[in-house]
Each structure stands twice: as structure tokens, then as C-alpha cells.
N, C-alpha and C positions, 0 to 999 in steps of 0.2 A: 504494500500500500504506500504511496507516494506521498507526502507531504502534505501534497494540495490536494491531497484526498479530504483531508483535513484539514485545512487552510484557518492557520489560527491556533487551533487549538498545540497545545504543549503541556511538559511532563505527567501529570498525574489523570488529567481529563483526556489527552493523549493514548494514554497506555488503555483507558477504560472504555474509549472510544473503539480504540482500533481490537482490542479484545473481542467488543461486538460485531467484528467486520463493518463497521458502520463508516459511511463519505455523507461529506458534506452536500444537502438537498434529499437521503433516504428519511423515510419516514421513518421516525423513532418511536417506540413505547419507553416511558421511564418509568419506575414502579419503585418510589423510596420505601423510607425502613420505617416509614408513619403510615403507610397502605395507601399512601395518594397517587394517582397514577395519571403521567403528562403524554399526550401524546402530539407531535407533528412534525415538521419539515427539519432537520439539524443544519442549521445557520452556521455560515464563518464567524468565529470569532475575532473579535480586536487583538491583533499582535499586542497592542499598547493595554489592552485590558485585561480585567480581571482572569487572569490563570485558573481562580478555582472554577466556575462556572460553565455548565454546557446548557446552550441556547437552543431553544427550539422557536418555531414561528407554528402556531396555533392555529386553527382551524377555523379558528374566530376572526383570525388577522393579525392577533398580538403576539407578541415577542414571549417567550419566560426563561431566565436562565434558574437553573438547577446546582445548588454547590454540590457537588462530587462526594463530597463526606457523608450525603444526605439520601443518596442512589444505593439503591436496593439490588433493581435489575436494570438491563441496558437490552434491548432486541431492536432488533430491523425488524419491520412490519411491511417495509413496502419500500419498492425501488423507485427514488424521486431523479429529480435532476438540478446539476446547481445553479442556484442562483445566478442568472446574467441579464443583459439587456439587450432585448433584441427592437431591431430600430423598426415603426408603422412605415409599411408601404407609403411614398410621397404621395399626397393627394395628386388629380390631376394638374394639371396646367391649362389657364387660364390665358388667350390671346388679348392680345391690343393692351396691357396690364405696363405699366411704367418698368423695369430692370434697379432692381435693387445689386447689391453687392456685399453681400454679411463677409466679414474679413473676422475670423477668430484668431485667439491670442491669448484664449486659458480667463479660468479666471470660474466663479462659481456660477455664473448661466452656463457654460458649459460643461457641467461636473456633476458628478455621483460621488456617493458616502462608497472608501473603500475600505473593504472589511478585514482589509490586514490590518489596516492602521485603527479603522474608525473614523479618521477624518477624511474630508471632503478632497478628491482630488478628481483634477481635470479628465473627464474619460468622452463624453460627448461630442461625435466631432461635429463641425460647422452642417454639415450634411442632414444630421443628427437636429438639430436646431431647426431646420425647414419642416422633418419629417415629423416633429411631434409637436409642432405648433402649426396643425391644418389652417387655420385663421389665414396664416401669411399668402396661401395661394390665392385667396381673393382679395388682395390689398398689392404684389407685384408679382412681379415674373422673378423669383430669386436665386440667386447664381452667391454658391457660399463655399469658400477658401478657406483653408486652415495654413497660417502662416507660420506661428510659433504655436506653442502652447505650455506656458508660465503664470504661476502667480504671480498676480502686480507685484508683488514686495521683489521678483525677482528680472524687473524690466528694465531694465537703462538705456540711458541716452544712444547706444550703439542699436537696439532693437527700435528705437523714435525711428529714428533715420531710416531704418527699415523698413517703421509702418509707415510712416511718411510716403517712399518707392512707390509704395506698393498701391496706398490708394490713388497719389496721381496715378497710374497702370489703369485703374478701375476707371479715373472718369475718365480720362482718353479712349477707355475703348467705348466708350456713353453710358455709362451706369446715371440712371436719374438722381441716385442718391446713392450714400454709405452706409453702413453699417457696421462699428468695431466693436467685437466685443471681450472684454475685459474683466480683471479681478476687479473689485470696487476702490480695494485700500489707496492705489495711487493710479486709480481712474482719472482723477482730475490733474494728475500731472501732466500724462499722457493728453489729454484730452489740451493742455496748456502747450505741450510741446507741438502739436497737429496746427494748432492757430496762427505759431509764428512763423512754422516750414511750410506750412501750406497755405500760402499770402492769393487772395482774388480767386478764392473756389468758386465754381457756377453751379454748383448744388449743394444739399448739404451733406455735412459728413457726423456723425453721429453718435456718441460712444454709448453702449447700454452691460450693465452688468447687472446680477442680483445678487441680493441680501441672502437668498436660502436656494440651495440645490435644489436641480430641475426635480430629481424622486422626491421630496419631502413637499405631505398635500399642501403645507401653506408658503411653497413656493411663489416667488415673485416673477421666475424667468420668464415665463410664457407671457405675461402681461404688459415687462417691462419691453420684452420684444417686440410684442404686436406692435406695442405704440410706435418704437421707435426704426419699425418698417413702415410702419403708414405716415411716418413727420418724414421720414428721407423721401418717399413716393413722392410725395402728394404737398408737402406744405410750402411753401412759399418762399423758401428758406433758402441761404446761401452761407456757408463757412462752418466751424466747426463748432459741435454742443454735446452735452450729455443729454440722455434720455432716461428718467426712471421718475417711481412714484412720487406722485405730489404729497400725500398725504398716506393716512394708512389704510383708506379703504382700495377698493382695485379696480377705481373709473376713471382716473384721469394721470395721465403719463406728460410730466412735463420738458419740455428742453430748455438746457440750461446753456447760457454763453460759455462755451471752453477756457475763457479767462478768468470768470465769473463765478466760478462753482468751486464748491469745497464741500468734502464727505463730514458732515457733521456731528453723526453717528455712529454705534458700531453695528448696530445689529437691525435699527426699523428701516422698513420698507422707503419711506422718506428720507434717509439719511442725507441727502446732497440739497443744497441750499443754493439759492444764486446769492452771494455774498455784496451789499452795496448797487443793487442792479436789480430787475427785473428781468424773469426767464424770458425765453424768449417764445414758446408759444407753448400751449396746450394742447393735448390730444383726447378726447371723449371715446373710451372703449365702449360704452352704449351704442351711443351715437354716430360715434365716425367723424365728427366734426372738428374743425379744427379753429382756435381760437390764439387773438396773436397779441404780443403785449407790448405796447410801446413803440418805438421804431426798433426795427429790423434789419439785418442784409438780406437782400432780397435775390430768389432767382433769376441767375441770369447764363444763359447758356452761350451769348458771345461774349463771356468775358473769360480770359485768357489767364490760364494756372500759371502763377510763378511758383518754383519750389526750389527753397532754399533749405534743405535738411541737416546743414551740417548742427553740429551740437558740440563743445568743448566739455571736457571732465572735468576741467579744474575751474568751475564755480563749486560756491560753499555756502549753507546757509548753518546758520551760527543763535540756536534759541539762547535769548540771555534769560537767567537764573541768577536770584541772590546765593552770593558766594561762588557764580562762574566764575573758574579760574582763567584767567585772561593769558596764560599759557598754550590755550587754547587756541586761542587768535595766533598767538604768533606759531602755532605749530603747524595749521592751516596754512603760514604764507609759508614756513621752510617746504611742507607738503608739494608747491609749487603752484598756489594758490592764484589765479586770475583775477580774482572778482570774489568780494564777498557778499552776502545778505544777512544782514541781522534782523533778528527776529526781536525788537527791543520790546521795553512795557512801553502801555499807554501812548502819549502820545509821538514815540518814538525816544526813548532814552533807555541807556546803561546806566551800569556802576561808573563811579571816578576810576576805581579800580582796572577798567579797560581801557584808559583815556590813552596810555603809554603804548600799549599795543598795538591799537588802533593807530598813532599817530607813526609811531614805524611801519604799519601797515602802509599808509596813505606815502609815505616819504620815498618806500620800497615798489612807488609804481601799480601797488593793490588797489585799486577801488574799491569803498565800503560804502555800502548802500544800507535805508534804514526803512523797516516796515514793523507795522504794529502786529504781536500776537493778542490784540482783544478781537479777533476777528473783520467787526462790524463797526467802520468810521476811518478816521485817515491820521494819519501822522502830521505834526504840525510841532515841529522842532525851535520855535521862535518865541512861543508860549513860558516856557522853562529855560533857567537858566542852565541847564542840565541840558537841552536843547539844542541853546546859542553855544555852551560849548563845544557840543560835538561838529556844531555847521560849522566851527571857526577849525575844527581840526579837519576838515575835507570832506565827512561824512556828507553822503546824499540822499533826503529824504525822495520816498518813489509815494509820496500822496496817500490813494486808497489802495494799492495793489494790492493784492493777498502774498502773502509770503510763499507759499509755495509757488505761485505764477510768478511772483517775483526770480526767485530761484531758479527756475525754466527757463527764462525770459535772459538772464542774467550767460546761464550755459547757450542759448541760442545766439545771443548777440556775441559772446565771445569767439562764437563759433564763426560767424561772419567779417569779423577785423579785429587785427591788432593795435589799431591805434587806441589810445588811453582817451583820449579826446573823442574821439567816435563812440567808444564805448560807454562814456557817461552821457553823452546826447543822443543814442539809442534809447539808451534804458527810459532817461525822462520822457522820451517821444513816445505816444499812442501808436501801436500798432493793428493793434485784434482787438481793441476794447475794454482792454486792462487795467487804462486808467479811465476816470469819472471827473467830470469837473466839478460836481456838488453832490455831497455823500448827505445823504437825506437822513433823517434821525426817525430813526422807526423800531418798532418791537418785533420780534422773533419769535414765533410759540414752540 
């Protein structure tokens, strides 16, 4: 008996398992030493979990594990098969329907709970995403790619550049719209790096991920994807946005500005915010409708993709903390530091404590740039004399930016020139919408 006969289980559940000839998916009888008797499907077990325990899945639906110490008898009663996923027939296909382009890249819309681990890993391919969300074939024609497949914590500037390629590829061959789909945790970096490489898009491009894998019923993928095939169809839209839930019911999918967004949460359906901004439109899963906020970029299909994807490694962003050691700072410039961002409080200030750092920083050719970690309002360095000191040592406040668009933003321009002078008149210049000329004071729920 092989291993992945019994996949999971080990030592003592192991030995009692395989005693009974029993693989994982036979139907099991257990009969403990209290006369209770479990019968149904033997489940893989979590490599990462409990060793005492053998799982069965019930006939009810439900899960039971059994500790080992507690087992009486162990029988096969019936020859099952194990657990896997097999992908729905694509529905048909739909004429005269607009060409979407779903571009995967990992992440928990494309993933199943894996029973070695327990946790959630990428196993769904892009293909897979068409096949089990029938919706999308009456909303585009969709042609879907698997490019990488990584959790966002494991995506860098070298894979931007990548996805960058690759969706200009998409709209030059005329995809109406994009579609990326990603991990959520640095979704919106991603989504921050696509804005500045991918300058005068003629459709839009779109990033969508969810909060809970596709098998789990209060999954979010299937919804947050509908929408965010029918805003790349259909809406009005031109350059790049997130797509996911607005709130926590499951009727409206909203997009968010790719400069503008930040994951707010860790776990609800709502997690991403447009930060200092208004999303940029709504999508009505009832209805079908589609609703728009504010001014817009708009489609336009004879306007001409520039793409500029390079991206430098050595920007840095730098959260300040009372008692940051400002060793710090300067470990980042011997690092071979570019460009920094500081993450300061309120309205953009450090400790005195970094003022030395910093000012070898600025002397050493570094640019320091200064953004607020209170998320929501702007930096305003002239207020405080903690402020005026930092402007007098070189520091450059970026307004409303979000710090991690700031950071992006900071690796993209470095990417594009070495001059010190270009590079601070970058950063200050609007690009993609990054910066706001009045941060409006409003509440958050």
C-alpha cells in the first residue's frame, strides 16, 4: 500500500488504517470501545494536523474525526474512490458576445483546501474558472490563460513586468477587456504596478480575487468573477481596477481605481476600499446593470497602449515605529537603496531620532519620500515643526498617495530614469490617479 493510499495519515492511525487494508475514499465502519458505530467515506488527513485522528465524511455531509485510542474495530465496507475534482463540461458558447481575457496568476479564486497541508492552495486552472462559473458564457466569449500560479505574498516586480507583457499581448490581439486574477494580500500592488506600465489602455483591465476558496459554500469567487467579466465586457471603462464585493451581501461587485485601492481586511468579502476616491463603477449581479461614479476613463478603442514595464528593486518602503531604529535607514541605503518611502504618522513625521539618517540619506543621492500610515487624508508637512524639519532636510511629501502605491510608483519611476531630478518630478506628477487635489473628510464603516 502506497503512501497516498493514505495520504495524511501517519504513525499510529497509519499502522491501524493500513491493518484494515483500508485507502483513502473506501467506505469505512468504525465501531469504538463505547459500542458507537461511524460509518462513511475515509478523508485525507492534514499533514499539519492532528496525528491522533481518523476522518471520515458522513453520509449526512459532515466531517467526524475519531481518536485512534477510542477505535474498537476498523472494516472496509465498501470500495469508494478518492476524493478529487473533476472540472463541468464548458457550457456552450454564445456568438456576437464581446472576448474577455481571464489571465490567472494563483491566488484563492483559483484554489482548493489541500489535504496534505489543510491549507488553501492554488489547484484550479484558469480553464477551470470558465467551467464552473456557467454565468460567464452569457456575459463574453472567454479565452482564459494560466500564466504563473503564486500566492501574492510571492509576486514581484520581475513577474509585474510579466503580467504587464502579457496583457498588452491580450489587447493587441482585441480582447474587449481583462481579466487578472490574483491572491488578494498584495492584489492592490499588483493592480498599482499595471497602472503605471500600462499608460492609455483602450479597455479595461481588471484584477479580481477572493476572500474564500472556490469548494467552500460561502465562497466569494464565482461572484466576485461574474462581476468582474461583465465591468471588463461591457462597462465603459478604460485602464486598470480591482473588482470585488462592495459590501457583505452578494449583489453588487464594485471596481476600484488600481491607484486607489487598499485591502482593508483580512478575511470579509468587502475587504478593499477605494482609499480618498470614489470606485469607479458598480456592477448589479441581479440586475446586470451597471452604474458609474464620478468621472471616469473612458473607452476608447483608438487610443494607442504605451507600455512601459520596467520596474527597479531597489525602492524601499520604511513603516516608522516608536523606537524605529534609524539603523535601519541607513542599512537600506548601504543595501543599494534608490528611492525610499516612508510610511510616517499623521501628518507625515518621524522621530528626531531618524533626522541623521535620513539627512545622509538625502546627501548620499537617496530620495526620501513621505506618506501617511492613517490610511484616509494626506500628508501636510508644514503644519508641525517636526514637518518643516524634515522638508528642510530634503524629504518629499507625495500629498494623498497610499503608501503602498507610493512604493510601486517609486520602483516604477526608478525603473524608467536615473536622473535624481526626474525622479523627484515623477513621483510629484499624477500619473494613473494617485494623487487627488482635495482629500475630502468623510467616515469609513
Amino acid at each position: 500500500m502506497s503512501v497516498s493510499d493514505l495520504e495524511g495519515y501517519h504513525g499510529e492511525t497509519h499502522r491501524r488504517l493500513k491493518a484494515a487494508n483500508a485507502k483513502v475514499g473506501n467506505i469505512i465502519k468504525i465501531t469504538t470501545k463505547t459500542g458507537e458505530v461511524y460509518e462513511g467515506a475515509l478523508f485525507p488527513m492534514s499533514e499539519y494536523g492532528d496525528p491522533s485522528h481518523i476522518v471520515l465524511k458522513l453520509k449526512n455531509g459532515y466531517n467526524v474525526g475519531i481518536h485512534y485510542e477510542k477505535t474498537e474495530k476498523i472494516q472496509v465496507v465498501g470500495i469508494g474512490q478518492k476524493p478529487h475534482f473533476t472540472r463541468p463540461p464548458p457550457p456552450p458558447r454564445q456568438s456576437g458576445l464581446p472576448g474577455v481575457s481571464i489571465i490567472s496568476t494563483g491566488g484563492t479564486i483559483a484554489s482548493r483546501v489541500d489535504y496534505r497541508t489543510g491549507a488553501v492552495q492554488p489547484a484550479l486552472t484558469a480553464e477551470d474558472l470558465a467551467s464552473v462559473v456557467p454565468e460567464l458564457a452569457s456575459i463574453a466569449e472567454v479565452e482564459a490563460d494560466i500564466l504563473f500560479s503564486e500566492f501574492s505574498e510571492n509576486v514581484t516586480p520581475s513577474q509585474w513586468k510579466t503580467l504587464t507583457e502579457e496583457v498588452a499581448r491580450k489587447i493587441a490581439a482585441g480582447a474587449s477587456g481583462v481579466v487578472i486574477s490574483q491572491g488578494t494580500d498584495t492584489m492592490h500592488y499588483t493592480a498599482a504596478a499595471l497602472s503605471f506600465a500600462l499608460q492609455n489602455p483602450p479597455v479595461p483591465i481588471l484584477f479580481v480575487g477572493a476572500q474564500r476558496s472556490s469548494d467552500r459554500p460561502s465562497s466569494d469567487a464565482a461572484s466576485n468573477l461574474t462581476g468582474a467579466v461583465a465591468l471588463a465586457a461591457k462597462a465603459d471603462l478604460a485602464g486598470v481596477g480591482l473588482a470585488m464585493h462592495e459590501d457583505l451581501s452578494d449583489r453588487y461587485i464594485v471596481a476600484h481605481r488600481g491607484t486607489r485601492v487598499r485591502k482593508c481586511h483580512t478575511s470579509r468579502r468587502d475587504a478593499f476600499k477605494s482609499i480618498n476616491a470614489s470606485p469607479l463603477a458598480r456592477y448589479d449581479l441581479q440586475t446586470r446593470q451597471i452604474e458609474y461614479f464620478e468621472d471616469h476613463p473612458r473607452r476608447n478603442t483608438n487610443q494607442i497602449l504605451t507600455l512601459k514595464p520596467e520596474f527597479d528593486h531597489h525602492a524601499y518602503l520604511i513603516k516608522f515605529y516608536p523606537g524605529l531604529n534609524p539603523e535601519i535607514l541607513d542599512a537600506a541605503v548601504r543595501a543599494g537603496a534608490r528611492g525610499i518611502i516612508l510610511e510616517g504618522t499623521g501628518l507625515g513625521h518621524v522621530s528626531k531620532s531618524c533626522y541623521d539618517s535620513i539627512t545622509r540619506a538625502v546627501k548620499q543621492n537617496v530620495p526620501v519620500f513621505m506618506t501617511s500610515q492613517t490610511i484616509w487624508g494626506r500628508v501636510d508637512m508644514n503644519v508641525y515643526v517636526t514637518g518643516r524639519d524634515l522638508l528642510n532636510m530634503g524629504v518629499v511629501p507625495l500629498e494623498d498617495m497610499i503608501p503602498e502605491t507610493a512604493f510601486v510608483k517609486l520602483a516604477w519611476v526608478l525603473g524608467q530614469t536615473k536622473s535624481l531630478d526626474r525622479v523627484r518630478e515623477m513621483m510629484l506628477n499624477q500619473i494613473a490617479g494617485e494623487i487627488t487635489q482635495i482629500t475630502s473628510i468623510m467616515e469609513e464603516a
